[in-house]
GUTI-483189 format. One record per residue (C-alpha): y, z, x; residue in one letter. Coordinates in steps of 0.05 Angstrom, whole numbers, padded with zeros to 5 digits, always signed. Example, Ala and Ser with C-alpha at 12.3 -4.5 7.8 and 13.67 -1.06 7.14 Angstrom:
<rs>
-00090+00156+00246A
-00021+00143+00273S
</rs>
This chain:
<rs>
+00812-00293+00311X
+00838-00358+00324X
+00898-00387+00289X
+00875-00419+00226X
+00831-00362+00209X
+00897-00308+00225X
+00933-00356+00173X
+00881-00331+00121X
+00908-00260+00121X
+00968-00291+00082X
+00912-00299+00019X
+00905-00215+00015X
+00980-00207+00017X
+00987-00252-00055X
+01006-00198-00099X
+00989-00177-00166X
+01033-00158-00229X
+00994-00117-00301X
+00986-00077-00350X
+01059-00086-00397X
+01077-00035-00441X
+01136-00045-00476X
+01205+00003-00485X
+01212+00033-00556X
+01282+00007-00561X
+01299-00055-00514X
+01277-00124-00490X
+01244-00090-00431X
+01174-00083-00396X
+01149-00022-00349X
+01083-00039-00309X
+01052-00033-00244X
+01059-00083-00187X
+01029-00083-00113X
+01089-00114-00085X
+01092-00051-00034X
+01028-00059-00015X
+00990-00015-00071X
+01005-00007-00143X
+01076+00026-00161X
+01111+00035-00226X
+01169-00033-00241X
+01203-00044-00303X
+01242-00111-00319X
+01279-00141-00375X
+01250-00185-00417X
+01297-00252-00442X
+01265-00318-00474X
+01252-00371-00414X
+01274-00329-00358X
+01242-00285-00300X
+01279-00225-00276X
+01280-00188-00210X
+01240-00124-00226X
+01270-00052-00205X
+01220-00011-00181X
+01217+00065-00205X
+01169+00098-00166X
+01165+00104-00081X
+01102+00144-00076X
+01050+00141-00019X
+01002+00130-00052X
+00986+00086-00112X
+01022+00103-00178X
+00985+00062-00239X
+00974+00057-00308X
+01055+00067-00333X
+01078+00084-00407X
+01145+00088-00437X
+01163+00151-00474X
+01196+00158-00547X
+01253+00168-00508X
+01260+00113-00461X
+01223+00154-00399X
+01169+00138-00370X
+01096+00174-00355X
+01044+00143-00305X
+00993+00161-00259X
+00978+00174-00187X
+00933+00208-00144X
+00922+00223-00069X
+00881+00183-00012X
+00839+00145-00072X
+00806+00213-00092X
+00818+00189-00174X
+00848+00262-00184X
+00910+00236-00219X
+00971+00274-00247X
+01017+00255-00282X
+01090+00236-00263X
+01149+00231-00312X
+01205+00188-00293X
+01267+00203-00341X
+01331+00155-00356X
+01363+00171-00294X
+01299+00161-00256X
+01284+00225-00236X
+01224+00240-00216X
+01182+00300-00247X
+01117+00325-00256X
+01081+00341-00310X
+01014+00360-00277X
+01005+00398-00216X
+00927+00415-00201X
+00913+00372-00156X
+00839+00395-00157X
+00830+00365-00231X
+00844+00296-00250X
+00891+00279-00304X
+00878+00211-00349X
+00940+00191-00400X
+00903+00172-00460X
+00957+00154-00519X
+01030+00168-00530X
+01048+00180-00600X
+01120+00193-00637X
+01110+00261-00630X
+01056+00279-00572X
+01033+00251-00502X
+00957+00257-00503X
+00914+00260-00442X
+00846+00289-00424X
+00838+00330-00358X
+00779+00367-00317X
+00823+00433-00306X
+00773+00490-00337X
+00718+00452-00326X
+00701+00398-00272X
+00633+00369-00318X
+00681+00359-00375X
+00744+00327-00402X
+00775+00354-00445X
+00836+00338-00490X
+00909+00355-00482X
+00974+00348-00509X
+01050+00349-00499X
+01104+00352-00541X
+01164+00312-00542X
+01201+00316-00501X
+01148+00328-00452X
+01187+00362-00399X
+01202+00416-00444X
+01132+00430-00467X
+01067+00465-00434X
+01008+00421-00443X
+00967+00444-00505X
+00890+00436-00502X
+00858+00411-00565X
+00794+00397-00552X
+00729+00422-00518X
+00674+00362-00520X
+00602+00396-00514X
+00579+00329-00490X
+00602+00267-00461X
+00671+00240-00440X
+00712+00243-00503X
+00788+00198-00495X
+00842+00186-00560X
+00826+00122-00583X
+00881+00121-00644X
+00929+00161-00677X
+00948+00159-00746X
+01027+00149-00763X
+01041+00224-00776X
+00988+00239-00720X
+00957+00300-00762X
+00900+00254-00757X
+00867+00236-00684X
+00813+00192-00681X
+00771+00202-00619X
+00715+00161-00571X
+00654+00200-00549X
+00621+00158-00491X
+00553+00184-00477X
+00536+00118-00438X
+00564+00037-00444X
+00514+00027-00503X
+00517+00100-00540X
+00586+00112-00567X
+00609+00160-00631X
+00683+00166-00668X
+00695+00235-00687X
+00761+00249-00724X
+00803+00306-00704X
+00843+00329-00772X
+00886+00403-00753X
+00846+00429-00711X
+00780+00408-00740X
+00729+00364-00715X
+00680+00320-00746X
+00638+00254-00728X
+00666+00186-00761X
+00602+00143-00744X
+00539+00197-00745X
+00514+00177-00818X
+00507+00102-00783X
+00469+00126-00718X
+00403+00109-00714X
+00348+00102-00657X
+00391+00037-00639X
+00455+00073-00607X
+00518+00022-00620X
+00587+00019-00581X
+00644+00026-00621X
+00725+00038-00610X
+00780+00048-00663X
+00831+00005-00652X
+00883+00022-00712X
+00893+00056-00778X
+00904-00006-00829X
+00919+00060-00875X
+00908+00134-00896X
+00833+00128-00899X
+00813+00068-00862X
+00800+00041-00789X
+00797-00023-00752X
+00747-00019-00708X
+00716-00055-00646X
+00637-00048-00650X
+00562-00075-00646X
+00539-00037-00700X
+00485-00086-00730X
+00509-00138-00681X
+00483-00172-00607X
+00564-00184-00602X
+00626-00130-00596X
+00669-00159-00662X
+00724-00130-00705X
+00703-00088-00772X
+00732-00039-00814X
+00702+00031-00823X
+00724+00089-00866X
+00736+00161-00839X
+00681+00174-00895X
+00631+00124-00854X
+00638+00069-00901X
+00624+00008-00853X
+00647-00065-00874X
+00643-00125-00848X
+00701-00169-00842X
+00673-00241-00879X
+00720-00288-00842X
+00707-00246-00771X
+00631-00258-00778X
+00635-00332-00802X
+00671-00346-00738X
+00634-00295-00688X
+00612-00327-00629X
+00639-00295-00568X
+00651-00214-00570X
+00715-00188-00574X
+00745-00146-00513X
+00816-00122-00529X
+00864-00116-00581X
+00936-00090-00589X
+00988-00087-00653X
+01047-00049-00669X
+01048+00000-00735X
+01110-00038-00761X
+01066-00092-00774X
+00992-00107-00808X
+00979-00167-00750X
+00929-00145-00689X
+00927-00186-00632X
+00862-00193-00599X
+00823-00222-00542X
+00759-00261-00551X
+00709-00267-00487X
+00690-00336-00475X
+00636-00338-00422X
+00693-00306-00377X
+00752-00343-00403X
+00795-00307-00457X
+00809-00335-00521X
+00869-00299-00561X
+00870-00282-00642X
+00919-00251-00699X
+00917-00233-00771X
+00932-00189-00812X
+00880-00132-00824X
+00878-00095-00889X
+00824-00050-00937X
+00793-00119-00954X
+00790-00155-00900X
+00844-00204-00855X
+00889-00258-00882X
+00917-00312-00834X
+00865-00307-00779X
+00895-00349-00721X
+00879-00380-00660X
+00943-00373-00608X
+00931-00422-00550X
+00947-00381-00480X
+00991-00411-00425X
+00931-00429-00383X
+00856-00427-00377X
+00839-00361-00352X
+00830-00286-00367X
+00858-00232-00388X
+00860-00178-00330X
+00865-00100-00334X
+00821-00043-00302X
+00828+00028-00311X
+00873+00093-00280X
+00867+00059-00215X
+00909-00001-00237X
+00929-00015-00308X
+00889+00004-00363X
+00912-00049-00422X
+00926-00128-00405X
+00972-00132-00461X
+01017-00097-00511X
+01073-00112-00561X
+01148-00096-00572X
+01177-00053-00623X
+01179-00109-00678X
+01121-00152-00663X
+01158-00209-00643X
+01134-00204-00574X
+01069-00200-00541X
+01070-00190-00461X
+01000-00207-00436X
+00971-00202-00369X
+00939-00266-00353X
+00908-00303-00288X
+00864-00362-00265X
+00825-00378-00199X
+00886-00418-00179X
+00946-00380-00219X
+00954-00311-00185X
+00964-00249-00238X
+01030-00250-00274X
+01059-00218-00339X
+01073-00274-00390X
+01107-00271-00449X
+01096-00305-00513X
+01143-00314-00584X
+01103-00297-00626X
+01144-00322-00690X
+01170-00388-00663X
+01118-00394-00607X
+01128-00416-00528X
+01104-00374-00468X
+01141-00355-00405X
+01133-00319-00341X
+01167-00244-00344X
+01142-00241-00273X
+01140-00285-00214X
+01089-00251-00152X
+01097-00264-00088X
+01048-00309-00062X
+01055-00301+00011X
+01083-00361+00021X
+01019-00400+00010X
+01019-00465-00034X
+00987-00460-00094X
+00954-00518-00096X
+00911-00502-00039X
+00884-00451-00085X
+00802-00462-00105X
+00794-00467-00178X
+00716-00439-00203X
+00660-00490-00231X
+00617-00452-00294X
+00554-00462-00288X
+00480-00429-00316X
+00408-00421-00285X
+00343-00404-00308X
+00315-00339-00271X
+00258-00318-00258X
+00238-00298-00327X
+00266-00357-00359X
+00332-00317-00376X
+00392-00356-00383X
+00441-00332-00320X
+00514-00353-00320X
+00556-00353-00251X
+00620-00387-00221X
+00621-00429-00157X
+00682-00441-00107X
+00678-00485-00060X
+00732-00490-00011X
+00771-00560+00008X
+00767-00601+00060X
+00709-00634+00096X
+00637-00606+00073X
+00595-00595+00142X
+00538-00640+00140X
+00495-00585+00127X
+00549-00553+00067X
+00581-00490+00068X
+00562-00419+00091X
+00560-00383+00017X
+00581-00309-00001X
+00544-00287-00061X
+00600-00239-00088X
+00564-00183-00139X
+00609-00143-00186X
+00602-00070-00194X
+00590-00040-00261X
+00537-00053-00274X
+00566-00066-00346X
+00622-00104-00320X
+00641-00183-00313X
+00668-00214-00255X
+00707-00270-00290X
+00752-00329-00268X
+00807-00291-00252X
+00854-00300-00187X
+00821-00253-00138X
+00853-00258-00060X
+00796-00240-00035X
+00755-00293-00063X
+00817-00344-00039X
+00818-00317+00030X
+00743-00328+00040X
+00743-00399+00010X
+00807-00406+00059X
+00766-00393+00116X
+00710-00450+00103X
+00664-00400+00062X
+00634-00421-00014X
+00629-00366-00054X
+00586-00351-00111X
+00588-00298-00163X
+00540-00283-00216X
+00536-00245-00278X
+00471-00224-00262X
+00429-00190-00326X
+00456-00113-00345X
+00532-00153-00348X
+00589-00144-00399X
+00612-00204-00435X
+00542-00234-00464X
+00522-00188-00518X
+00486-00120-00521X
+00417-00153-00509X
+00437-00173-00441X
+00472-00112-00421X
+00419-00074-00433X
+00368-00121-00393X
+00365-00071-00327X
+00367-00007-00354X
+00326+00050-00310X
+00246+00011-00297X
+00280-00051-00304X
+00337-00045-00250X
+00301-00093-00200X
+00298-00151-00247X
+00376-00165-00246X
+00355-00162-00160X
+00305-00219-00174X
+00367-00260-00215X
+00397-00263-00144X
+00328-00283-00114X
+00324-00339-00167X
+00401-00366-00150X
+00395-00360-00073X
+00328-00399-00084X
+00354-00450-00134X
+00420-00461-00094X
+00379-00466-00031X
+00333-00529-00060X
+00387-00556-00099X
+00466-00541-00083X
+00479-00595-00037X
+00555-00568-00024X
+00522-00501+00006X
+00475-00487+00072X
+00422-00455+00040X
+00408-00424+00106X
+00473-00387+00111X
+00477-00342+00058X
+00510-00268+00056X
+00504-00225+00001X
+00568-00189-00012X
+00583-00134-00059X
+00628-00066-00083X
+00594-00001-00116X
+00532-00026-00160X
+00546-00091-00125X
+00534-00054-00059X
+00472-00031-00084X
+00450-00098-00103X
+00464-00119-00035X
+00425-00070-00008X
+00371-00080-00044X
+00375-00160-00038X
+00363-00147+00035X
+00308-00104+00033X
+00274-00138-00028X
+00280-00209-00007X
+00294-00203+00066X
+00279-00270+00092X
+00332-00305+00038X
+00393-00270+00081X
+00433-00286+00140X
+00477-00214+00127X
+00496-00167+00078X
+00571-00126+00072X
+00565-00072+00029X
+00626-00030+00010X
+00620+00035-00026X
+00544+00018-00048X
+00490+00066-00073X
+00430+00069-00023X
+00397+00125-00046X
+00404+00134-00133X
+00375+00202-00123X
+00430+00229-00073X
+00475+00198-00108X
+00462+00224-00180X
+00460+00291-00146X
+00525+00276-00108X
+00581+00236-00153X
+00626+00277-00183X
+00598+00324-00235X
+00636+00288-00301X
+00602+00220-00281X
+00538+00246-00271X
+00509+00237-00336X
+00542+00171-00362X
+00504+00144-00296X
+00436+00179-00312X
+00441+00139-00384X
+00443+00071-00344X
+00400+00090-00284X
+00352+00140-00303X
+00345+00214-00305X
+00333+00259-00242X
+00280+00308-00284X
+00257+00251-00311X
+00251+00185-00277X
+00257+00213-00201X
+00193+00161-00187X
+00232+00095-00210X
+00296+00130-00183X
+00259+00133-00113X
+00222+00068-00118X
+00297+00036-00132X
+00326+00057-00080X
+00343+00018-00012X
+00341+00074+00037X
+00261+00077+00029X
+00251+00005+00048X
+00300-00004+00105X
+00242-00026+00145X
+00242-00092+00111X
+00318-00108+00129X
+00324-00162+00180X
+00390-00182+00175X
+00462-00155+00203X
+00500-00113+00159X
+00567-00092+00153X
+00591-00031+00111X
+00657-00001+00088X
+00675+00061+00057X
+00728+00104+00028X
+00723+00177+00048X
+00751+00210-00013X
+00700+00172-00060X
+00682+00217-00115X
+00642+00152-00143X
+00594+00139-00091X
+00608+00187-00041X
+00617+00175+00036X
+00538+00203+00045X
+00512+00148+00018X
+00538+00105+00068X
+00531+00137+00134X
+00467+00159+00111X
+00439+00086+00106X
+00481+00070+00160X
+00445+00120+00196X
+00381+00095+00178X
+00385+00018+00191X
+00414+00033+00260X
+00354+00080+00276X
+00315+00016+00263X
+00357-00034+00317X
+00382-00071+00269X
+00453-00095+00277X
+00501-00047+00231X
+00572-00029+00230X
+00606+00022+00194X
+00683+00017+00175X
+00712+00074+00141X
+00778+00097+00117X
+00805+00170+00114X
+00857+00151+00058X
+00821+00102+00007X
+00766+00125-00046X
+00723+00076-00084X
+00745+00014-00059X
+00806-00011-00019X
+00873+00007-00051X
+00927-00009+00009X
+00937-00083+00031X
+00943-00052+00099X
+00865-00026+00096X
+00841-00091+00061X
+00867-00136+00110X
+00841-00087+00172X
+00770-00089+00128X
+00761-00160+00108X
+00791-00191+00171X
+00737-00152+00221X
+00687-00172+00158X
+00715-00253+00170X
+00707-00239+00244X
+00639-00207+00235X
+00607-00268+00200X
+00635-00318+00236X
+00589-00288+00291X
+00522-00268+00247X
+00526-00314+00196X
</rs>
């Protein structure tokens, strides 16, 4: 690789800082940072207008995510072995001694709430189909974990707790659009939200108690748009008047402390975040606020492989830690005052010694598809002088499907720009972030369509985008995002000069039968049923048109995936080689679903680099 392009690597070593939850008793953050090279537990002090050095608490090897203080000051988080998502859970007391809590590493362990008197999570330990709800007493390392909770159907999590936490409030996800509340009250069990379900299922999430009897709650019941209400453990559903006035953009995330009525939330912007606050009551909110964030960006957070929440709030609710990025401002902590106001940095990541204001910032920007549907996407282009003929384009595809890739700082987008590629990245239809209506615009018979939104861009961009070569385009894409590159290439072959595909579905009925029994039938709710729709299900899939591919194509792929598993790779692999087409196969014996260790990501997307600088 020559020089310039080696100097690229330096874009996948700028590291990323998330997911603050704040100590019950001092100025002080734990979260988890990638300073090592993959996620590990930190904590650091928190002091108006100043950045600390973190200390680091955990020295695992592998990834150690999603951290939570304790009551007591300790600390619980998660972390699992060579990507395979079966997490336990560790338990770092005041001394930092490391303990576990968990120990079957067969079943996978999720930390769902900590309360003032329990630590709730849900594992797979009976059962492997099913997830079912535990608890531990404080202090934890003197109590056995206590299962609560046996869900007949679906993945059930805590969503809230009431203050004495004899009352549980609890989210059955049967798919992203078919949610239920159920309120565990000693031992019993009874649905919040079944008197409101009709033949229109609705997503909703409990976000707080605003007292004995009442919820605030995150839903699309009798909306397009996710927006804050308040429901009754009875079912009583109200709207909140000053909410829907205003309702333009669903809401995505929301935080508050029980010493105070004020909730925090996040509003979704076509990508960009917008924060709230007032103060939610039996009758509605009073002193509903805009608070303007540091910069123009997103709020970023993930799951149990990173760092489930973006923000949270200190004891009081004076303080709100928020994790918050931009194309061009790599993801830090910040910190805002939230009764006199100002913002600063509580952490400062590396970023390899790169200047920031080389950094690509993303254009906004809509198309009309096929279909006439309105399609929104981003657009980087990278600096310096445009080839007469423009750029060589990667059109990046998110995975989800219900998911939003969103101006956020992502190295990987950087590194490519870095190395004289544009990149584009659509919200193609079946995408979070735009209302139900468009989530729900690929389901099962109507998977290709959100393939044809590509079509439409690559063909629009081609006769229009005079800043890209319309001839040089790769399609580029992770999980459903490897699928859709997949099927890009086989349903519009002649529009692609390559396709990279890491950890993609080829094949949705070997993969239904194949990913790990407790996802199986959240996916068969977005892509169809194997009794049931096995002809769409077949008519979907890649695999049975490789025939049509024409171009290279690269794949990579995590051997302990329990999402799409390793067979779906080597077997299309397998196939497109049988057909002479050029294909290469990367792998990795100690990564899952997706790249975890800088090491691997920088082995991967280098030979990738490398790759297209010859095919592409």
């Amino acid at each position: 690789m020559p020089s310039s392009r080696r100097n690229s690597e330096k874009y996948l070593a700028i590291e990323t800082a998330g997911g603050p939850l704040w100590h019950p008793k001092e100025n002080m953050i734990v979260f988890a940072y990638d300073a090592p090279g993959m996620y590990q537990v930190y904590s650091v002090p928190i002091k108006k207008g100043l950045t600390f050095w973190p200390t680091r608490m955990t020295f695992e090897e592998d990834r150690c995510t999603a951290p939570r203080y304790l009551p007591d000051g300790g600390v619980v988080f998660s972390r699992d072995r060579g990507g395979n998502e079966n997490f336990q859970i560790g338990h770092i007391g005041n001394d930092y001694d490391l303990k576990w809590l968990t120990s079957d590493l067969e079943a996978k362990h999720r930390i769902n709430a900590v309360g003032e008197k329990r630590l709730y999570y849900m594992a797979n330990i009976d059962d492997k189909s099913r997830l079912d709800i535990y608890y531990h007493e404080h202090p934890v390392l003197e109590n056995e974990g206590v299962k609560i909770f046996e869900p007949e159907e679906g993945i059930v999590s805590v969503d809230t707790l009431s203050d004495d936490e004899n009352k549980i409030v609890l989210h059955r996800f049967r798919g992203n659009v078919d949610h239920e509340l159920l309120l565990w009250e000693d031992g019993d069990v009874s649905s919040i939200t079944g008197e409101l379900q009709s033949d229109i299922t609705e997503r909703w999430n409990a976000i707080r108690f605003v007292d004995s009897e009442t919820l605030l709650v995150a839903t699309d019941y009798g909306s397009d748009l996710n927006r804050l209400a308040l429901l009754g453990l009875n079912g009583d559903f109200q709207q909140i008047v000053q909410i829907e006035e205003k309702l333009e953009h669903p809401m995505e995330e929301a935080v508050y402390v029980k010493q105070s009525a004020t909730t925090f939330f996040f509003n979704n912007q076509e990508g960009y975040s917008s924060l709230y606050a007032g103060e939610f009551k039996r009758d509605g909110v009073e002193g509903l606020r805009e608070i303007e964030l540091p910069i123009d960006g997103t709020i970023v957070s993930g799951d149990a492989r990173s760092f489930s929440f973006s923000a949270s709030l200190s004891p009081e609710g004076a303080r709100l830690a928020v994790t918050l990025s931009s194309p061009t401002e790599a993801t830090n902590i910040w910190v805002c005052d939230t009764e006199v106001g100002g913002w600063w940095k509580a952490t400062d990541v590396s970023l390899a010694g790169l200047n920031p204001k080389n950094f690509v910032d993303a254009t906004h920007h809509r198309f009309e598809s096929f279909d006439g549907l309105s399609v929104p996407y981003f657009k980087y282009v990278p600096r310096g002088h445009r080839p007469d003929e423009g750029w060589p384009a990667l059109f990046i595809i998110h995975g989800g499907p219900e998911s939003q890739i969103r101006p956020s700082f992502q190295p990987v987008i950087q590194f490519y720009l870095s190395a004289g590629y544009a990149v584009v990245t659509p919200n193609i239809r079946g995408s979070t972030g735009y209302g139900r209506m468009y989530m729900d615009l690929d389901n099962v018979e109507k998977r290709l369509d959100s393939i044809e939104d590509i079509k439409s861009l690559a063909t629009r961009i081609e006769a229009s985008d005079g800043d890209i070569d319309g001839t040089r385009l790769v399609v580029y894409g992770g999980s459903y995002g490897g699928f859709a590159v997949l099927s890009s290439i086989t349903e519009h072959p002649d529009i692609w000069k390559a396709g990279v595909d890491i950890v993609g579905i080829s094949n949705f009925v070997t993969f239904l039968k194949n990913t790990a029994d407790w996802r199986r039938p959240l996916r068969e709710a977005e892509y169809g049923s194997l009794s049931e729709d096995r002809a769409t299900l077949e008519r979907i899939s890649p695999i049975n048109q490789v025939d049509r591919i024409s171009c290279p194509l690269f794949i990579i792929q995590g051997d302990n995936d329990e999402r799409v598993p390793l067979s779906e790779s080597i077997q299309i692999y397998e196939q497109v080689k049988s057909k002479g087409i050029p294909v290469k196969m990367l792998r990795f014996s100690d990564e899952g679903h997706g790249l975890a260790k800088l090491a691997n990501r920088i082995q991967a997307y280098c030979q990738v680099l490398e790759w297209l600088d010859e095919v592409a």
